[in-house]
C-alpha positions in Angstrom: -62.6 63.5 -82.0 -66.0 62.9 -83.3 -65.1 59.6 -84.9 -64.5 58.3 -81.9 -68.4 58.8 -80.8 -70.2 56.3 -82.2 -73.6 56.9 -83.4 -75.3 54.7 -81.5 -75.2 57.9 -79.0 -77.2 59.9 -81.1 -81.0 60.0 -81.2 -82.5 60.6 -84.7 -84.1 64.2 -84.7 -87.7 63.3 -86.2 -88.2 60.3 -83.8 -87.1 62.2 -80.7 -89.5 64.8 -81.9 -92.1 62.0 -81.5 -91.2 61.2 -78.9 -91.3 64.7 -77.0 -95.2 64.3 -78.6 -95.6 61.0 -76.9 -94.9 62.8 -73.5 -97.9 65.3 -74.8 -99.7 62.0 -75.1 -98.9 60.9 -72.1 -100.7 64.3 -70.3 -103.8 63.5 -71.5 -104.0 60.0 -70.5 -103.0 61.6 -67.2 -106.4 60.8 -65.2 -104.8 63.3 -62.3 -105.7 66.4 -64.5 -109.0 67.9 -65.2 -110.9 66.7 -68.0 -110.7 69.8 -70.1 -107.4 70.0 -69.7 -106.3 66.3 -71.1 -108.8 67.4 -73.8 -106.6 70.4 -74.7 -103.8 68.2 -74.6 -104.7 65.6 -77.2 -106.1 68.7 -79.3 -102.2 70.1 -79.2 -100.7 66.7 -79.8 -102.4 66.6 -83.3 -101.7 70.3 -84.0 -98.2 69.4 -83.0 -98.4 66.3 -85.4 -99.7 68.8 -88.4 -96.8 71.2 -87.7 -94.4 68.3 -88.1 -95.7 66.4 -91.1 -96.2 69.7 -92.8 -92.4 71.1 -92.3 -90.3 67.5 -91.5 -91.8 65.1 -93.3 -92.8 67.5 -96.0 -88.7 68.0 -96.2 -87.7 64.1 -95.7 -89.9 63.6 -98.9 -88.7 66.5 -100.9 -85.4 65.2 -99.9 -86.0 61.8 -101.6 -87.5 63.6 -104.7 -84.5 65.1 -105.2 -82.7 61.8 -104.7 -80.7 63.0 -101.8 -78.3 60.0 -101.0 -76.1 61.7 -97.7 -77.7 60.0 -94.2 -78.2 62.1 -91.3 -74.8 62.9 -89.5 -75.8 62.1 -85.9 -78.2 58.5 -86.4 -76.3 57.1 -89.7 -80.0 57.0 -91.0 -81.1 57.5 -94.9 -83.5 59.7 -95.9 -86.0 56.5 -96.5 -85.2 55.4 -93.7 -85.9 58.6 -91.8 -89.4 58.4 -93.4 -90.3 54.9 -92.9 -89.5 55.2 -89.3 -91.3 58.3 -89.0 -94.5 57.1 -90.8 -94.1 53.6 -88.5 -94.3 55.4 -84.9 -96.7 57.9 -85.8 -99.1 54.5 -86.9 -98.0 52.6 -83.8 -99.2 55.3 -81.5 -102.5 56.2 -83.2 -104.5 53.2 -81.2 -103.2 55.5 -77.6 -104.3 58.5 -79.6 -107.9 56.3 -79.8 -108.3 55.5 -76.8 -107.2 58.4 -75.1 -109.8 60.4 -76.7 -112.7 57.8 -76.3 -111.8 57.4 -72.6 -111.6 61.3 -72.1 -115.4 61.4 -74.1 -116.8 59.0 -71.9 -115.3 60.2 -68.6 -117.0 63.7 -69.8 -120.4 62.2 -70.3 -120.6 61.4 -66.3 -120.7 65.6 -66.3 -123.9 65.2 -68.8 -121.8 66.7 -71.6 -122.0 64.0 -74.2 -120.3 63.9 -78.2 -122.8 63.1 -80.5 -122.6 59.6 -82.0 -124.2 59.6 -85.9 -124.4 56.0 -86.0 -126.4 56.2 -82.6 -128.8 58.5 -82.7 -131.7 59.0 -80.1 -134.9 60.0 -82.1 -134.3 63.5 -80.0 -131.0 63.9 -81.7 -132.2 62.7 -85.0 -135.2 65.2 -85.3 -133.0 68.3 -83.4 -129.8 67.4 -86.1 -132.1 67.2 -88.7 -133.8 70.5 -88.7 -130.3 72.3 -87.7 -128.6 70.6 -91.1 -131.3 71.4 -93.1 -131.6 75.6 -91.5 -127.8 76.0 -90.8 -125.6 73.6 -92.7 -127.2 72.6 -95.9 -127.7 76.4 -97.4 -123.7 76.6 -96.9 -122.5 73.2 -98.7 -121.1 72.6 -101.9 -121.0 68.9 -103.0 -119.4 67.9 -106.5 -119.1 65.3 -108.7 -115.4 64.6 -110.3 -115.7 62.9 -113.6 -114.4 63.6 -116.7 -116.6 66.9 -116.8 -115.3 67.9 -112.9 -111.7 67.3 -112.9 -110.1 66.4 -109.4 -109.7 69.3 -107.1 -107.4 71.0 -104.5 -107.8 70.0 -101.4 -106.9 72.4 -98.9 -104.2 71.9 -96.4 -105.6 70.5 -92.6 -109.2 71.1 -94.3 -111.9 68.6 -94.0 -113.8 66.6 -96.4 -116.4 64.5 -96.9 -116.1 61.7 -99.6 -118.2 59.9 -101.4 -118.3 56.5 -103.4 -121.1 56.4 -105.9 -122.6 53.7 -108.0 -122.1 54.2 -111.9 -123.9 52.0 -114.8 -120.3 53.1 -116.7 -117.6 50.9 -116.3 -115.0 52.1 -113.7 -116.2 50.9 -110.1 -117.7 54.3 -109.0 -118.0 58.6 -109.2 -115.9 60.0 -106.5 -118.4 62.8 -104.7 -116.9 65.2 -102.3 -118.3 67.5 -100.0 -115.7 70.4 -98.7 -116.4 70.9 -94.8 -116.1 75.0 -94.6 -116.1 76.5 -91.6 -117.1 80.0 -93.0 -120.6 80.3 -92.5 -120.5 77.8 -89.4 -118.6 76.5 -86.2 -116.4 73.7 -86.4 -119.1 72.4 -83.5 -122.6 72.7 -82.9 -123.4 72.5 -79.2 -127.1 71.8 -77.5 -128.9 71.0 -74.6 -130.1 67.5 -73.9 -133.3 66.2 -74.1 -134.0 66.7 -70.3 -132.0 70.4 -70.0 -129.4 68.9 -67.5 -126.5 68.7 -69.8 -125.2 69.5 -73.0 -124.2 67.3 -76.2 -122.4 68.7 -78.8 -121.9 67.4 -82.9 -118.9 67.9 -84.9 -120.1 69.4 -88.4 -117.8 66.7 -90.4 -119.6 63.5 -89.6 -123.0 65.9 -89.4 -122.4 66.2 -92.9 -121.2 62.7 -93.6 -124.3 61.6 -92.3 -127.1 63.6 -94.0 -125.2 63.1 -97.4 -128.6 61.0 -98.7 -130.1 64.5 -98.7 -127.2 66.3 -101.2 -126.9 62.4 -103.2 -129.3 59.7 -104.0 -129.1 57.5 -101.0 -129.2 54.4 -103.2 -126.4 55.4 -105.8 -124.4 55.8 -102.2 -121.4 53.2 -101.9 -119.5 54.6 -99.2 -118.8 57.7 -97.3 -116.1 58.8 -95.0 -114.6 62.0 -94.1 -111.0 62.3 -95.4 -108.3 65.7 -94.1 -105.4 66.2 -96.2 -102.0 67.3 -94.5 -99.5 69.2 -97.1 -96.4 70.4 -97.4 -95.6 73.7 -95.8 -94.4 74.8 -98.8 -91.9 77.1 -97.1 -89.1 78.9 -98.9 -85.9 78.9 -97.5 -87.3 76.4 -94.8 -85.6 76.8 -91.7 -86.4 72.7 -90.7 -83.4 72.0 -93.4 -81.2 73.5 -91.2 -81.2 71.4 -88.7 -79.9 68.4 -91.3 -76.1 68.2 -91.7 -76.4 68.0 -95.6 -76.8 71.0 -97.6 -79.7 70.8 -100.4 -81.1 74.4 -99.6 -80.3 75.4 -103.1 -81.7 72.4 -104.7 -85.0 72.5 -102.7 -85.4 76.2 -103.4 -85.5 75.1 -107.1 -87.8 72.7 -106.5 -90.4 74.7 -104.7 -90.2 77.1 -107.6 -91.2 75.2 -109.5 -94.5 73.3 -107.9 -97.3 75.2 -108.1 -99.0 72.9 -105.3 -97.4 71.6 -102.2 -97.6 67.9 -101.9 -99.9 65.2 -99.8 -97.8 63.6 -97.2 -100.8 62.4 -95.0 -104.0 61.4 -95.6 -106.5 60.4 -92.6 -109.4 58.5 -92.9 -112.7 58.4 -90.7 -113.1 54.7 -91.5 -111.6 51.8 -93.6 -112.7 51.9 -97.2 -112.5 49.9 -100.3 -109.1 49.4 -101.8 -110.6 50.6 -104.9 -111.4 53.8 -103.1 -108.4 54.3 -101.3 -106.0 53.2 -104.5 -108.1 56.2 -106.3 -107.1 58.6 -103.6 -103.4 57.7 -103.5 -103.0 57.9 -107.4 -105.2 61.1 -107.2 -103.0 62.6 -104.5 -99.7 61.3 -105.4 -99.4 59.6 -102.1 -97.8 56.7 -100.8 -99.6 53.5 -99.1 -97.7 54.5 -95.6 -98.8 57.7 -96.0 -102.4 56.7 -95.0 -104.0 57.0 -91.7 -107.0 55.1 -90.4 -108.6 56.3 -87.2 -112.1 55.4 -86.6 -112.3 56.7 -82.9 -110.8 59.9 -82.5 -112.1 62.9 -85.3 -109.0 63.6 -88.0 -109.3 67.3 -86.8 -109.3 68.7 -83.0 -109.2 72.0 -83.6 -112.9 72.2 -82.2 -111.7 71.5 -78.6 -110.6 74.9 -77.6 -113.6 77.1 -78.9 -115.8 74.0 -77.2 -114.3 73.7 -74.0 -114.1 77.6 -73.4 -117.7 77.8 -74.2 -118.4 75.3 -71.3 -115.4 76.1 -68.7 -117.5 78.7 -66.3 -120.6 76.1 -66.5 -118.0 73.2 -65.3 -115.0 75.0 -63.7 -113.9 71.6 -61.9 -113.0 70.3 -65.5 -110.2 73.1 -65.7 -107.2 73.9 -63.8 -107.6 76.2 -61.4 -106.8 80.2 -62.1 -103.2 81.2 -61.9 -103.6 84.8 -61.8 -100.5 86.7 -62.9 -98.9 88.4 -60.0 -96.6 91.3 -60.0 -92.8 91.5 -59.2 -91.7 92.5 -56.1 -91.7 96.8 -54.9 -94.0 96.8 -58.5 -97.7 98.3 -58.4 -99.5 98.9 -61.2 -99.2 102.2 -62.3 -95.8 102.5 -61.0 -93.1 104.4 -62.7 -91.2 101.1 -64.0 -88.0 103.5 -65.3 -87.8 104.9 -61.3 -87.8 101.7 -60.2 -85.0 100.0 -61.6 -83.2 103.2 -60.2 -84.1 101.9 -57.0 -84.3 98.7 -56.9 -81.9 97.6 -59.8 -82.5 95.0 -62.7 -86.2 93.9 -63.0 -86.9 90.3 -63.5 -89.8 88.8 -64.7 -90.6 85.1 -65.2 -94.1 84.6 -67.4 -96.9 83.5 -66.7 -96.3 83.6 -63.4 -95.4 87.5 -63.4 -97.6 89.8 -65.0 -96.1 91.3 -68.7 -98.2 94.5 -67.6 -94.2 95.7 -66.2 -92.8 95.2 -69.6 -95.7 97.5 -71.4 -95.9 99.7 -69.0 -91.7 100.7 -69.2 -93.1 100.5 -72.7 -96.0 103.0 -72.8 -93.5 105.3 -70.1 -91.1 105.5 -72.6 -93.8 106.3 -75.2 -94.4 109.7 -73.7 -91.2 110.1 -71.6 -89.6 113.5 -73.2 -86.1 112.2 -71.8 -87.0 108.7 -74.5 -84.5 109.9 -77.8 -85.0 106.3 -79.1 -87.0 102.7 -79.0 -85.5 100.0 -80.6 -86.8 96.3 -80.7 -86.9 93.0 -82.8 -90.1 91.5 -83.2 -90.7 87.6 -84.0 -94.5 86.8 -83.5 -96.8 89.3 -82.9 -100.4 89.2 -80.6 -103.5 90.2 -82.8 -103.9 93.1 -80.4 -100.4 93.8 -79.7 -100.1 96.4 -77.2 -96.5 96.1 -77.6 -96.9 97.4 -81.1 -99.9 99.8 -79.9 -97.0 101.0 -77.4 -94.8 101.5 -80.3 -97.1 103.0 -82.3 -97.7 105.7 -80.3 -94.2 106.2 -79.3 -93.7 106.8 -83.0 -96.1 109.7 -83.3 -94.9 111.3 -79.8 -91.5 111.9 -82.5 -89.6 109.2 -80.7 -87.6 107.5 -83.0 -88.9 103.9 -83.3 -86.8 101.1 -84.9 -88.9 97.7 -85.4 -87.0 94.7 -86.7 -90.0 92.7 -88.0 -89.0 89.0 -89.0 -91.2 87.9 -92.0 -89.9 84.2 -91.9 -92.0 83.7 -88.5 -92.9 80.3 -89.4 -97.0 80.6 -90.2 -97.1 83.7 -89.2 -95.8 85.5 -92.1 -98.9 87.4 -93.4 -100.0 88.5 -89.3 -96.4 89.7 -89.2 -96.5 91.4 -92.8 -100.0 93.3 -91.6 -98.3 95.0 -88.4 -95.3 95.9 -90.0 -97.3 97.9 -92.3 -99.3 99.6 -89.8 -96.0 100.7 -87.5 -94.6 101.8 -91.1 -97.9 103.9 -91.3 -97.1 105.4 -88.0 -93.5 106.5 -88.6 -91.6 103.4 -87.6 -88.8 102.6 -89.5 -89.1 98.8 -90.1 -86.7 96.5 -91.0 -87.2 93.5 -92.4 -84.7 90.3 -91.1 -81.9 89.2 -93.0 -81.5 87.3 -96.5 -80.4 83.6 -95.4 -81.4 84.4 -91.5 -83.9 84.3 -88.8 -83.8 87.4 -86.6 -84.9 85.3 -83.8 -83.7 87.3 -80.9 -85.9 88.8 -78.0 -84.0 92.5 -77.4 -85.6 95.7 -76.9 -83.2 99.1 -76.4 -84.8 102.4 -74.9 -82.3 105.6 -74.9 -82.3 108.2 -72.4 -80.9 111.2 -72.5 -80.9 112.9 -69.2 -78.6 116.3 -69.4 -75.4 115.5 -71.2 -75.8 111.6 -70.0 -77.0 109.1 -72.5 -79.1 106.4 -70.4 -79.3 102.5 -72.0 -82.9 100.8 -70.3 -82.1 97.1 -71.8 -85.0 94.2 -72.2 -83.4 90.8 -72.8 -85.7 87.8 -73.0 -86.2 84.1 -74.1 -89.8 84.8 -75.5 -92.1 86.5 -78.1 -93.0 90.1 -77.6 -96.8 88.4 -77.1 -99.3 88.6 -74.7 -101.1 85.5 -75.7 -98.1 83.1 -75.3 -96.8 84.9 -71.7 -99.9 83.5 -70.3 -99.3 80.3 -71.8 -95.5 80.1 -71.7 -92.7 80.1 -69.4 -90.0 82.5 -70.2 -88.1 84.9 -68.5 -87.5 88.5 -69.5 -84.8 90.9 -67.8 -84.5 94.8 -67.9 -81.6 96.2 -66.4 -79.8 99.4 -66.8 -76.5 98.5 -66.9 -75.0 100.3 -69.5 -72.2 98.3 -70.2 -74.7 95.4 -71.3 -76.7 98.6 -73.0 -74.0 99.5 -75.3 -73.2 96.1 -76.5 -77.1 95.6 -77.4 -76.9 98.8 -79.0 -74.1 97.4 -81.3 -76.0 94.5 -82.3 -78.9 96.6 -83.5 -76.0 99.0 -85.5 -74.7 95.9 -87.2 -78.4 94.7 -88.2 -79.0 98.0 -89.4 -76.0 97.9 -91.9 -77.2 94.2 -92.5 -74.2 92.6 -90.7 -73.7 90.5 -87.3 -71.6 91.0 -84.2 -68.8 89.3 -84.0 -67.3 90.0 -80.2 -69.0 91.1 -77.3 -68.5 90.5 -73.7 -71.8 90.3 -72.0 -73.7 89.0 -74.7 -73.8 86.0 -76.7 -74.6 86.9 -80.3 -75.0 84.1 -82.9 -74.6 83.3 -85.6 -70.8 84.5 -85.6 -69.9 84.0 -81.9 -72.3 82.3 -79.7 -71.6 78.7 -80.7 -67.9 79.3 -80.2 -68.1 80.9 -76.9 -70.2 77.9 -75.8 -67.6 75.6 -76.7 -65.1 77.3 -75.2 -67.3 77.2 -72.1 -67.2 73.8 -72.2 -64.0 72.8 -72.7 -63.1 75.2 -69.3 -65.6 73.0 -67.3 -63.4 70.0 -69.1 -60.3 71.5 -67.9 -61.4 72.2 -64.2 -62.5 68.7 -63.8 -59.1 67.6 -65.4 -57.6 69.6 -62.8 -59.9 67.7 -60.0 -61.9 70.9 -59.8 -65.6 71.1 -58.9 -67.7 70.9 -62.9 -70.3 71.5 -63.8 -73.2 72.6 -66.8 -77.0 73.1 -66.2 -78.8 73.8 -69.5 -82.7 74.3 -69.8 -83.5 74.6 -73.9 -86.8 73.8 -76.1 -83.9 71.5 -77.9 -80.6 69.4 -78.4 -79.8 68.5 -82.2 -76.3 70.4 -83.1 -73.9 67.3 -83.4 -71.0 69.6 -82.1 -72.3 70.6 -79.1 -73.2 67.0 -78.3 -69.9 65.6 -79.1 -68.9 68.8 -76.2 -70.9 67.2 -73.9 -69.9 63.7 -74.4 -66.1 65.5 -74.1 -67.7 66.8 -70.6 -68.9 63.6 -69.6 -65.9 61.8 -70.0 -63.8 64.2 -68.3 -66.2 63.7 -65.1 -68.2 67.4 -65.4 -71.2 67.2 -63.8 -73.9 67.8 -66.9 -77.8 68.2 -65.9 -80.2 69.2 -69.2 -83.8 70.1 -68.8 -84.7 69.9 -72.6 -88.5 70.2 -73.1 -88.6 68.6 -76.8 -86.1 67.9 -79.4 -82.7 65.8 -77.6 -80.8 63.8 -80.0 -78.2 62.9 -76.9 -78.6 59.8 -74.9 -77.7 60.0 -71.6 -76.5 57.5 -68.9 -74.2 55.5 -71.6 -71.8 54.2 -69.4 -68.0 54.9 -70.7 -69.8 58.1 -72.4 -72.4 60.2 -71.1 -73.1 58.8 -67.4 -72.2 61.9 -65.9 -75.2 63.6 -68.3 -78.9 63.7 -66.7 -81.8 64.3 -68.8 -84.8 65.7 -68.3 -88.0 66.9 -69.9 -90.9 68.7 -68.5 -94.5 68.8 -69.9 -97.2 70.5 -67.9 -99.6 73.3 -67.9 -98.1 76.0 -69.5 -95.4 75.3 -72.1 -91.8 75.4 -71.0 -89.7 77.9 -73.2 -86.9 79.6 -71.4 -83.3 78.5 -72.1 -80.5 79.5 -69.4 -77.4 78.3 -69.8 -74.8 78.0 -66.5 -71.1 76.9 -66.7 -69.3 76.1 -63.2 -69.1 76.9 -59.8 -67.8 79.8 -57.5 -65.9 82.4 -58.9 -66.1 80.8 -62.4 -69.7 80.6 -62.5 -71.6 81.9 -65.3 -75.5 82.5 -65.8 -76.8 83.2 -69.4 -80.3 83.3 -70.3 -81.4 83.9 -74.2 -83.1 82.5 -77.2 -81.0 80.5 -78.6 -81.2 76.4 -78.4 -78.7 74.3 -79.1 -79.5 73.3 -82.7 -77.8 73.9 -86.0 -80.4 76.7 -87.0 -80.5 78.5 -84.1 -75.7 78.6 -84.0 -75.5 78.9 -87.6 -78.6 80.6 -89.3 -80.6 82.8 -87.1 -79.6 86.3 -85.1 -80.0 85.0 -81.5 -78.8 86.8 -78.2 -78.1 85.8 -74.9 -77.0 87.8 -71.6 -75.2 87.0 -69.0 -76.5 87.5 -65.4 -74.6 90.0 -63.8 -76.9 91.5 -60.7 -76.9 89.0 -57.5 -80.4 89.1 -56.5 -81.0 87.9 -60.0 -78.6 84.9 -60.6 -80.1 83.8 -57.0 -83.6 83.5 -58.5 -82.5 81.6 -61.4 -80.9 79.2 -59.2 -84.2 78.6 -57.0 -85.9 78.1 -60.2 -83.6 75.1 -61.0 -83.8 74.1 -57.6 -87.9 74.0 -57.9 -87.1 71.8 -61.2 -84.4 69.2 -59.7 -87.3 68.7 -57.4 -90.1 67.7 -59.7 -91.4 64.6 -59.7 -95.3 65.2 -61.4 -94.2 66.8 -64.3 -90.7 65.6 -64.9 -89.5 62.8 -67.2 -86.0 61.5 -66.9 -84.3 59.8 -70.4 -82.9 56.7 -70.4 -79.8 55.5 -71.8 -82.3 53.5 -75.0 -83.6 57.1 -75.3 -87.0 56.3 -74.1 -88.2 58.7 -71.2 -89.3 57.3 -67.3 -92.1 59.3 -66.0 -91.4 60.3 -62.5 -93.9 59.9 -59.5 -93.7 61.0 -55.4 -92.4 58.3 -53.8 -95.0 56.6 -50.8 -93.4 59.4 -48.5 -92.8 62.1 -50.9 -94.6 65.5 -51.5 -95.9 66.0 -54.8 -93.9 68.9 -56.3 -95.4 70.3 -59.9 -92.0 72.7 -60.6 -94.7 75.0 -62.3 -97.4 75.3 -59.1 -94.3 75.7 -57.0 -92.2 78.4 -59.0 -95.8 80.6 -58.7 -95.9 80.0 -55.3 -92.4 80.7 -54.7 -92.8 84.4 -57.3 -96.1 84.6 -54.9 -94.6 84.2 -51.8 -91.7 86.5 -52.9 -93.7 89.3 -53.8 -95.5 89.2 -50.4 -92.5 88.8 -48.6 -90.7 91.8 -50.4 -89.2 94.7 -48.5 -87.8 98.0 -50.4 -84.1 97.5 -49.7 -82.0 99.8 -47.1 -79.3 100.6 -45.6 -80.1 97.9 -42.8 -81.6 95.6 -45.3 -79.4 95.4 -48.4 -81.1 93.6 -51.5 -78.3 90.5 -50.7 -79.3 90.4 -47.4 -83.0 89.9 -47.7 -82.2 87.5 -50.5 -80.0 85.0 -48.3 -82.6 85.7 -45.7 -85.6 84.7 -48.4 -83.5 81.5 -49.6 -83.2 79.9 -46.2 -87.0 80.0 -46.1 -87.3 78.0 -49.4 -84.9 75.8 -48.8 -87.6 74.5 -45.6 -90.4 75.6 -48.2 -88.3 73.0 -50.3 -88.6 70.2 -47.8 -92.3 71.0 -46.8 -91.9 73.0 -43.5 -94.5 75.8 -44.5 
C-alpha cells in the first residue's frame, strides 16, 4: 500500500521543522503583540535554531561523514541534499530575522529604552561605556594571540567571541587575535539610564568588547574585528534525533562519537562581512564548510540577553508585556483542600496548565507525603524544575517511610547533568531510583499513589502530557488527569512492574503503552474509522500532537482520507503530511497554533457516538516516540471529562489569531477575523472558559448530577462561542 503514495505527499522533516520556526518568526513580526513579547519571540526562534543545528544538522553531517547513501523514506531526499536545503532556507530567512529585530529595536526606542549602537556613539555613551569597560569588563578578559607559539583553540559551543585580524611584518596576511566573551564575572547586558534620566539604554557586552579592542591590541596593528559564535554538534550518544530517520546508522554513529574527542562546527555566524582571507582561515581552522557560514550584521548572533533584559524592565513598562494570566483553580478546589477527599466526591480531577493552577497536583502530592493510609508513591520523571517541589514532595514522602519509586530518565535531552543532581539527592533520601532503559526514552508522564484503607487497596492515578515542572506549566499547555479508577490504576501499576524488571507492557485496555502496543492500537483505530466510512458511517479523527513524521501513520491517514473519514490535526511543529491533495488527503485539515504559551498536549479521538474514543498522553506520532521511548496514554473514561476536552477543540476549530492552516504546497496561511468576525485567541478563550467554569461551579447533588450541570454549562458556551456574553 505505501507504493502507491507517492512522495510528493510527504514533507521533509528538517524543512517542515523550519518551517514550524518561520511561524515563530512570524509572532514577532506580529505588530498586534506587545513589544516584549515579539522580543521574546525572536529570542526563542534562535534558541530553537541552536537546538536544531546542534542535534539535526549535527546528525545530517555525521551522516555524510559516514557516507551514508539511503535517502529519507518519506521526501526521496539525500542526505546532501537534506543539508543543502537546510543550510538554503535557514540563509533565505535570515534578512526577516534582520529586520524583525531592527524594527522591534526601534519601535522600543519610542518607550525611551534604546540598544546601544558602537559605531554611533553620543559623547555621553562614549565617556559612561568607557569607564564601565575599563572598571567592570576589562579586569575579566582574556585576549590571545594564535601563532605558532598559541595553537588554535576550542571554541565553546553557542559561546561568543571576539576576533581579531592583526597586521604581521611575517609573511602570511595576518595573527588571528581572539577575545572569549565570558559571562562569568558579568551580564550578558549592561543596562543604564540615559543622559536626561527619562529612559534607559542598554549595551550588549560582545560588541562592547569588539569595540574597546584598541585598548587590549595596538589600534594600528588592528585589521579587522568582528564578533564570531560557534554552533556545535550536540555530541549526543545514542541521539534520539536519528530516530526519527528511516535508515539505521545508530551503531555506526555511536562509533563515531567515540571516537571524536570534539564535536564538530556546523555553523559559524558572523557580526559583519570579513576578508576572504579571514574567513578561508576560520573555515580550514574549524573544519567547516562555505554554506556553513552566516552573515548577519543587524541582529546580535546571540539573544539569550532578551529574557534577563526584558524582565528587568517589565514592571517599569508593563504595556510592553502581555497582560497577567493568573492561574486559577479547578472547580469545588480551594487551596488547602484535601485533594484525595475530593476526587471521592467529585470524581476525576482535571487540570489543563497554565490556565489551572499545578498547586492541585503538589498538594495530592504533599497529602500523600504524610497520609499514614499512603503504602507507596511511584512516578517517572523527565525534566525536572531547579526547585522542584515535586521532588521536595517526594523527598519527604521518602523519610515519612513511604516507599518512593522515582524513574529518573538521564537521556532528557540537555538536561542530563540537572537530572543526574536530583536523582542523587532523592537516592540520598531513601528513594529508590531507577534509571530509564538501555536503547529507550522513558518519556511518559505517570504518577501511582497506593492506598490502603482496611483490607482495600486504593490506586490515586496522575496521567499527563507534560513535565513534572513548575516552570514549563506556566509556560505550556498540557493537560494532567487524576482519577481513581482502579481499573485504569492497576494497569499503570503494571507498567511500572514491567519497568521495574526492565521490560514493557505489551496489552492493556485503558492505556496505550509504547513502544510494544501503542502504534498498533492506533492503527487499528484507524482502519475502524476506514471501515465505518466504508460502511457510509459517520468518521472521523481529531489529533492535537507537538508532531507528524512516522511514514506509517501518515500512509493511515492518507488510507483515511481516501476512504472519506473526516481527519482534523492540530500539529504545533513537526508535519511531514500535506493536506488538501486532492485524490489523497482532501478530507485532512491541518493546523498549527503558535501563541503565548507553548502548545504541548496531544489527545487523540477516533469516531463518533458509541464508538467514540478520547485518549490524551505523551506520545506524538513520530518514529521515536512508537518505536523507542516508554510513552503512555489514557483513555477518557469519566463524562464530565471527555466534555471538557471537546470544548477545548471546539475553542481551537474557532481560532482565527493564532491558528495557521497548511496548504496542499505545504506552506502555512495565517488566519485573521473576517470584517464581521470576533477575534478568538483559542488560548485567551480556553482561560476564560476554565475561569468562567470555576465561577460557575456547583458541588454536584442529587438534583444537580455532575452531567446535568455540564449539558447545562455547554449550552452557555456554545452562545459564549458565538459572542452572546
Amino acid at each position: 500500500m505505501s507504493s502507491e503514495i507517492p512522495t510528493s505527499l510527504f514533507v521533509n522533516r528538517e524543512l517542515s521543522w523550519l518551517g514550524f520556526n518561520e511561524r515563530v518568526l512570524e509572532a514577532a513580526e506580529d505588530d498586534r503583540l506587545p513589544l516584549f513579547e515579539r522580543l521574546r519571540f525572536i529570542s526563542i526562534y534562535g534558541s530553537n535554531l541552536d537546538e536544531f543545528f546542534m542535534v539535526r544538522v549535527g546528525g545530517l553531517t555525521d551522516a555524510l561523514m559516514l557516507g551514508v547513501e539511503e535517502i529519507d523514506g518519506k521526501s526521496g531526499m539525500s542526505i546532501e541534499e537534506q543539508l543543502a536545503a537546510v543550510y538554503q532556507r535557514v540563509r533565505e530567512l535570515l534578512p526577516r530575522v534582520e529586520t524583525c529585530y531592527r524594527d522591534i529595536i526601534a519601535e522600543l526606542a519610542k518607550y525611551d529604552i534604546h540598544e546601544v549602537d558602537m559605531a554611533n556613539l553620543t559623547p555621553y555613551d562614549e565617556d559612561y561605556l568607557t569607564r564601565f569597560f575599563d572598571n567592570n569588563v576589562a579586569p575579566f578578559l582574556s585576549p590571545q594571540i594564535i601563532d605558532s607559539h598559541h595553537p588554535f583553540p576550542y571554541f565553546s559551543n553557542k559561546e561568543q567571541f571576539v576576533g581579531i585580524a592583526l597586521d604581521t611584518n611575517k609573511k602570511r596576511p595576518f595573527d588571528f587575535g581572539v577575545i572569549p566573551v565570558s559571562y562569568q564575572n558579568y551580564r550578558r547586558y549592561h543596562i543604564f539610564e540615559n543622559e536626561s534620566k527619562t529612559g534607559y539604554k542598554y549595551v550588549l557586552m560582545a560588541p562592547l568588547i569588539m569595540h574597546f579592542t584598541h585598548k587590549l591590541f595596538k589600534r594600528d596593528k588592528i585589521k579587522e574585528r568582528f564578533v564570531f559564535r560557534i554552533t556545535r554538534n550536540g555530541d549526543l550518544k545514542v541521539e534520539e534525533a536519528l530516530y526519527d530517520q528511516d535508515i539505521d546508522w545508530r551503531q555506526q554513529m555511536e562509533q563515531l562519537l567515540n571516537k571524536r574527542k570534539r564535536s564538530q562546527a556546523v555553523r559559524l555566524q558572523l557580526s559583519q562581512d570579513i576578508s576572504q582571507d579571514l574567513q578561508d582561515y576560520l573555515m580550514q581552522k574549524l573544519d567547516i564548510e562555505p554554506r556553513a557560514v552566516m552573515i548577519a550584521e543587524q541582529v546580535p548572533a546571540s539573544l539569550s540577553h532578551v529574557y534577563d533584559l526584558t524582565g528587568e524592565l517589565a514592571e517599569k513598562y508593563p504595556a510592553l508585556n502581555y497582560k497577567p494570566m493568573p492561574p486559577i483553580m479547578p472547580p469545588g478546589i480551594k487551596p488547602g483542600d484535601s485533594i484525595i477527599k475530593k476526587l471521592d466526591d467529585q470524581g476525576d480531577i482535571f487540570l489543563a496548565y497554565p490556565y489551572h493552577s499545578m498547586k492541585s497536583f503538589l498538594d495530592l502530592l504533599d497529602e500523600a507525603a504524610v497520609d499514614p493510609e499512603v503504602t507507596s508513591i511511584k512516578i517517572t520523571l523527565y525534566r525536572i524544575a531547579s526547585g522542584s517541589k515535586v521532588a521536595q514532595a517526594l523527598i519527604k514522602a521518602a523519610e515519612n517511610g513511604k516507599s518512593v519509586i522515582v524513574l529518573v530518565e538521564l537521556k532528557a535531552r540537555f538536561d542530563e547533568e540537572h537530572n543526574i543532581v536530583w536523582s542523587k539527592r532523592l537516592e540520598e533520601a531513601g528513594c529508590s531510583v531507577l534509571y530509564g532503559m538501555e536503547n529507550y526514552k522513558v518519556h511518559s508522564k505517570i504518577c501511582l499513589i497506593t492506598r490502603r484503607t482496611g483490607r482495600k487497596v486504593q490506586h490515586i492515578t496522575q496521567i499527563g502530557t507534560g513535565n513534572y515542572n513548575e516552570k514549563t506549566a506556566r509556560q505550556y499547555t498540557d493537560f494532567s488527569l487524576i482519577t481513581q479508577d482502579q481499573k485504569i490504576g492497576e494497569e499503570v501499576s503494571r507498567v511500572f512492574q514491567t519497568l521495574q524488571m526492565g521490560a514493557f507492557v505489551d496489552s492493556s485496555q485503558h492505556l496505550l503503552v509504547a513502544p510494544l502496543q501503542m502504534k498498533s492500537r492506533f492503527l487499528d483505530f484507524i482502519d475502524e474509522e476506514i471501515a465505518a466510512a466504508e460502511a457510509g458511517k459517520p468518521a472521523r479523527i481529531i489529533l492535537k500532537l507537538n508532531g507528524l513524521s512516522h511514514k506509517d501513520m501518515i500512509e493511515a491517514l492518507v488510507r483515511a482520507s481516501q476512504a472519506g473519514v473526516d481527519i482534523t490535526l492540530y500539529v504545533r511543529g513537526i508535519c511531514c503530511l500535506r493536506a488538501g491533495v486532492e485524490g489523497y488527503t482532501e478530507n485532512i485539515k491541518v493546523k498549527s497554533m503558535v501563541g503565548r504559551f507553548l502548545e504541548h498536549p496531544r489527545i487523540y479521538i477516533f469516531g463518533y457516538g458509541d464508538r467514540e474514543k478520547i485518549f490524551i498522553g505523551s506520545a506524538d506520532w513520530m518514529t521515536r516516540n512508537l518505536l523507542y521511548r516508554v510513552e503512555v496514554a489514557v483513555q477518557i473514561l469519566d463524562p464530565n471529562v471527555r466534555n471538557i476536552i471537546m470544548d477545548i477543540l471546539s475553542i481551537l476549530a474557532e481560532d482565527n489569531v493564532l491558528a495557521r492552516v497548511a496548504l496542499p504546497d505545504g506552506s502555512y496561511k495565517r488566519l485573521y477575523p473576517g470584517q464581521n468576525e470576533r477575534p478568538i485567541d483559542s488560548q485567551y478563550e480556553q482561560y476564560a472558559y476554565f475561569k468562567q467554569r470555576t465561577n460557575q461551579y456547583q458541588p454536584p447533588t442529587s438534583k444537580n448530577t455532575a452531567s446535568g450541570h455540564q449539558d447545562t454549562f455547554l449550552g452557555r458556551l456554545l452562545a459564549w462561542l458565538k459572542g452572546d456574553r
